[in-house]
C-alpha positions as CSV (number, residue, x, y, z in Angstrom):
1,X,0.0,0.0,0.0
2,X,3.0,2.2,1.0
3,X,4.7,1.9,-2.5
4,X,1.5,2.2,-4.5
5,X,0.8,5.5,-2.4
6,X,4.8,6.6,-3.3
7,X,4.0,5.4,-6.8
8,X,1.0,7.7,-7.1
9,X,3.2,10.7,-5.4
10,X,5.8,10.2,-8.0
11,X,3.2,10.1,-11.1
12,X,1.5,13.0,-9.5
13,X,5.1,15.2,-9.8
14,X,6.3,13.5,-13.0
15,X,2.9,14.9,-14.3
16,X,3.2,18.1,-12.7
17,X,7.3,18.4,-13.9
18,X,6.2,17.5,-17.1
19,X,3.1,20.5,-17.8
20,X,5.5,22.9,-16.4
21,X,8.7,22.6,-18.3
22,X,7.4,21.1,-22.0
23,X,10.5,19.5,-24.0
24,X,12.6,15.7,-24.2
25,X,12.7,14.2,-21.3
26,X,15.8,15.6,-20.7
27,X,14.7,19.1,-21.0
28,X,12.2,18.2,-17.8
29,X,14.8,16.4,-15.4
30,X,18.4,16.1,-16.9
31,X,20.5,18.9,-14.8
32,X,22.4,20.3,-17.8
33,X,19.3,21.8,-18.3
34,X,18.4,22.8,-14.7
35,X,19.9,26.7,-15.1
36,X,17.6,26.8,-18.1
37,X,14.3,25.5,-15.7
38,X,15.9,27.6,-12.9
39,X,15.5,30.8,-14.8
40,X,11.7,29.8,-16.3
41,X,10.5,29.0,-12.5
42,X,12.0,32.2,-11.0
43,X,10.6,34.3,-13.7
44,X,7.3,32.5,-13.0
45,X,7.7,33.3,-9.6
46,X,8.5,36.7,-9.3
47,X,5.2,37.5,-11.5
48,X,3.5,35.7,-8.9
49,X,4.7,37.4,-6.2
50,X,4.1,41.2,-8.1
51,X,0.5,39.8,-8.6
52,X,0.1,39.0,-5.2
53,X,1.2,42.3,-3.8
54,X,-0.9,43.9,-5.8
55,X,-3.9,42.0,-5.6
56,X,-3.8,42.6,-1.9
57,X,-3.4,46.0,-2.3
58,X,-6.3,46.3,-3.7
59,X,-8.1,44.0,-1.8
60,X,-7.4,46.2,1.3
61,X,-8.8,49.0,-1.1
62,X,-11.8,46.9,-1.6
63,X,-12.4,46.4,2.0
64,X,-11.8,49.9,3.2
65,X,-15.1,50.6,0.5
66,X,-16.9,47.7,1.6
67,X,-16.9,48.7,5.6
68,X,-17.5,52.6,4.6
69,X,-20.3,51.9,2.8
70,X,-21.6,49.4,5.1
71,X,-21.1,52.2,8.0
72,X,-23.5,54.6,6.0
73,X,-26.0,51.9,5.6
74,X,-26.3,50.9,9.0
75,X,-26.7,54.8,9.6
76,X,-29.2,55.2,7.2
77,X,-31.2,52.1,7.9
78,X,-30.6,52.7,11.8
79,X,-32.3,56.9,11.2
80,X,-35.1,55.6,8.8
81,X,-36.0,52.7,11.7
82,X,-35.9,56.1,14.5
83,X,-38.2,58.0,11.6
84,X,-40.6,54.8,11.4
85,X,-41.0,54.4,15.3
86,X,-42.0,58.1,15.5
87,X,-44.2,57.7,12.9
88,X,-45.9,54.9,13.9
89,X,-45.2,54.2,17.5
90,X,-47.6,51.2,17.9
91,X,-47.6,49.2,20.9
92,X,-44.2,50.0,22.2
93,X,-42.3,47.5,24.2
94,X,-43.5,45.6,26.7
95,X,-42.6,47.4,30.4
96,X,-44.7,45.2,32.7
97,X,-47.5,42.7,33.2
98,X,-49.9,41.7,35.6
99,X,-51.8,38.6,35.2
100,X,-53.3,39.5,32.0
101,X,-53.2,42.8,32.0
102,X,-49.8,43.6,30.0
103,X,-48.0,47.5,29.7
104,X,-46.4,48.7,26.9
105,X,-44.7,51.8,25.9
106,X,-47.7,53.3,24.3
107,X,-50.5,51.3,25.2
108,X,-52.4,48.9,27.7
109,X,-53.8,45.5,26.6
110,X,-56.3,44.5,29.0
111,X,-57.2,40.9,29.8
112,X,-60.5,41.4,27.5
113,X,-58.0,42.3,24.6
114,X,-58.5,46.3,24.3
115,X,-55.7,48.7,23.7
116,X,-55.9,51.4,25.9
117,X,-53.7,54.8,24.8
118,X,-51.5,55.5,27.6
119,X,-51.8,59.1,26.3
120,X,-54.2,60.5,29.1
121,X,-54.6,57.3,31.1
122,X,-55.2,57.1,34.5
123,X,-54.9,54.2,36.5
124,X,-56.4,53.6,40.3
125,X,-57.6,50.8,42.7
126,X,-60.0,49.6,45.1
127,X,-60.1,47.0,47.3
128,X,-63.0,44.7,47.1
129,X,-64.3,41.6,48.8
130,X,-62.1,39.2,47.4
131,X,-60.6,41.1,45.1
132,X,-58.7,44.4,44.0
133,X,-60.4,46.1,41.2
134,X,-58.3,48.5,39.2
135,X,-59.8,51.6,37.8
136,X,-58.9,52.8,34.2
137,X,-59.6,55.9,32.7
138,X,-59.0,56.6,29.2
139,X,-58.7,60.0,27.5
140,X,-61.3,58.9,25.1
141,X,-62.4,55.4,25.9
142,X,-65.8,54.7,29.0
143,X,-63.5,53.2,32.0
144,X,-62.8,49.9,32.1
145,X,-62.5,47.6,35.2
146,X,-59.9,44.8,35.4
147,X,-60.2,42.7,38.4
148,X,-57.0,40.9,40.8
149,X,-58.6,38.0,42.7
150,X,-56.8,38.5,46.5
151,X,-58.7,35.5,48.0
152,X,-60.9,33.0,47.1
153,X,-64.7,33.2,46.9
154,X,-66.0,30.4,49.2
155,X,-69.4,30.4,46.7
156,X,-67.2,30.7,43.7
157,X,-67.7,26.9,41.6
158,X,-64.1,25.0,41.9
159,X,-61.9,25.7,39.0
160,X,-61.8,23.1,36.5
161,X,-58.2,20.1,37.6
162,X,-55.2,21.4,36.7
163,X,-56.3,25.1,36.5
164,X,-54.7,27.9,38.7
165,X,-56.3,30.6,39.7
166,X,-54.0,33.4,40.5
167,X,-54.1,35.5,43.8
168,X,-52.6,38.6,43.7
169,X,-51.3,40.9,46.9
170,X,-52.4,44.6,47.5
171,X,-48.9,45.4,47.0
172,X,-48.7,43.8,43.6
173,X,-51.7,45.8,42.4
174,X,-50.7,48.8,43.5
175,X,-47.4,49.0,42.3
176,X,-49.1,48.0,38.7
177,X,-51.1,50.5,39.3
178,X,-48.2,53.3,40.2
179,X,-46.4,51.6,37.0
180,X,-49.3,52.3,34.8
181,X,-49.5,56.2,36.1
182,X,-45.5,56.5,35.4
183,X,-45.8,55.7,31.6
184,X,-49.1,57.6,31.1
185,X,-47.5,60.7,32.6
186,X,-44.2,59.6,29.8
187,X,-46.6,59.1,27.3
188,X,-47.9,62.8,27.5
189,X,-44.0,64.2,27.0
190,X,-43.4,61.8,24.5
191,X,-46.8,62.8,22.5
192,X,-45.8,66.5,23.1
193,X,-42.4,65.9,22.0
194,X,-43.6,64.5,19.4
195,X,-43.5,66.6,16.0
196,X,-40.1,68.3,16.7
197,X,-38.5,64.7,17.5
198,X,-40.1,63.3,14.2
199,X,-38.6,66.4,12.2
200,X,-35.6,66.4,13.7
201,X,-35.3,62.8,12.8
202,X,-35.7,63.5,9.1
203,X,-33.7,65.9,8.8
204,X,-31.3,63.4,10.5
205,X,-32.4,60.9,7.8
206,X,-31.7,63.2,4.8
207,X,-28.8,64.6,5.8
208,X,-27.1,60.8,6.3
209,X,-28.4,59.9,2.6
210,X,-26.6,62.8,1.5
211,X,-23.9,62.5,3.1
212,X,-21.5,60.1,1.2
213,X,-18.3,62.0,0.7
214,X,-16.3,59.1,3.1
215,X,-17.9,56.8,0.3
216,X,-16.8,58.1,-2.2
217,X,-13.5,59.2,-1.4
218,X,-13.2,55.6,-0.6
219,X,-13.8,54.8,-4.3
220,X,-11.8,57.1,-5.5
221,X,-8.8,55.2,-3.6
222,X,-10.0,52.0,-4.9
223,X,-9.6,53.1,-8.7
224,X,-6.4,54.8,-8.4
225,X,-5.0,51.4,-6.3
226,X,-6.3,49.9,-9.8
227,X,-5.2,52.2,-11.9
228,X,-1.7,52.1,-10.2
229,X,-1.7,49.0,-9.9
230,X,-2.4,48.1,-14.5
231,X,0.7,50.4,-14.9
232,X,3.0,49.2,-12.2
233,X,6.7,49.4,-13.3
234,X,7.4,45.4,-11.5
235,X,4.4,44.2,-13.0
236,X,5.7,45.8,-16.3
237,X,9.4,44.1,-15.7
238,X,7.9,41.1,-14.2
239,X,5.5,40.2,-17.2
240,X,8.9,41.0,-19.5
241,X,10.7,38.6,-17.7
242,X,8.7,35.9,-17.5
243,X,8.0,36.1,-21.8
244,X,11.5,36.1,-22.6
245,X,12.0,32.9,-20.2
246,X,9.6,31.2,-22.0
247,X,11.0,32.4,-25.5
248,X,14.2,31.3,-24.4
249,X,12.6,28.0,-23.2
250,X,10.9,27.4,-27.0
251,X,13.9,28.4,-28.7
252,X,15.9,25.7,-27.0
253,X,13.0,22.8,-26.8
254,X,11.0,24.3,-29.6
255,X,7.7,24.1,-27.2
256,X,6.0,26.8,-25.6
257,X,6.0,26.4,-21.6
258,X,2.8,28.0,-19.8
259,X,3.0,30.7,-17.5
């Protein structure tokens, strides 16, 4: 296995020898001809080695566009999101919860699936029986009871196996309740805030989709690197070098070798 595996090595460079330095046999292996392969492979190599240099030069030219432009994308996209949220401030994030009662930035879902405004909501609670009752007030909206059980009604039917039914402290409530109160009273300076925070963040807006001078001063880099890079002297020489070693090659082993 060892020798068929050295076998296939061998073949695999013969091969390779063979495709890169064209003649007799003795034009591939014998070493009176090695200065002649010597001064084909270094000409092949010192192209390669210009190429390379330059490609990465412009590769870091390339990146240096790629991550400006990407910067003023993510600014644009990140203003136009801020213009959007003003715009249409929906729901909001969520901020708390209380059984099924759930706050969010802008408005109140209650547990029978309505969206109170926080915008002139007021919030407060009484204690019942067996339960807290808390008191909303919308600016436009009849109030709207939601109930927190604090004990159990003896009369009440049993709940159905494997059903909770939640209890909830005074202390709970009320803190809900102080919660709600907090982000109606932010809602109001956020609503009167409003208008010159939504212009201010289109001016924002246009101003970044104008703004592209990094960008393009970035691309102007990237074309001279290319432009430099065409008319390089070493690239010039290097090219140069490496035709005449293969002339030199075909006029002693009348083929062409590749580059």
């Amino acid at each position: 296995m060892l020798l068929l595996l050295l076998m296939v090595v061998v073949g695999i460079r013969v091969f390779w020898q063979r495709s890169q330095f064209p003649g007799r046999w003795e034009h591939t292996f014998h070493v009176r001809h090695a200065e002649l392969r010597d001064r084909l492979s270094q000409a092949r190599k010192t192209l390669r080695e210009v190429e390379k240099e330059l490609a990465r030069a412009y590769s870091e030219a390339e990146s240096i566009v790629s991550s400006i432009r990407g910067e003023h994308e993510q600014r644009v996209a990140r203003l136009k999101r801020e213009v959007e949220r003003l715009q249409f401030p929906g729901c909001g994030e969520e901020c708390a919860r209380l059984g099924k009662a759930v706050l969010h930035e802008h408005v109140l879902l209650t547990p029978k699936g309505c969206e109170l405004p926080l915008d002139g909501l007021r919030a407060e609670v009484s204690n019942g029986v067996d339960q807290f009752w808390l008191y909303l007030y919308p600016a436009s909206h009849s109030p709207e009871l939601v109930p927190f059980r604090h004990h159990r009604d003896p009369a009440a039917p049993a709940a159905p196996a494997g059903e909770i039914v939640p209890l909830f402290t005074e202390e709970q409530v009320r803190g809900f309740e102080m919660t709600i109160n907090v982000a109606a009273a932010a809602e109001r300076r956020f609503r009167a805030g409003l208008p010159a925070r939504l212009a201010q963040a289109e001016e924002e807006l246009a101003e970044a989709r104008k703004d592209t001078d990094a960008v393009k001063a970035a691309e102007q880099n990237r074309t001279h690197v290319m432009d430099s890079n065409r008319n390089d002297p070493r690239l010039t020489k290097a090219r140069a070098g490496l035709a005449e070693a293969r002339s030199e090659w075909e006029r002693e082993t009348l083929r062409r070798p590749p580059k």
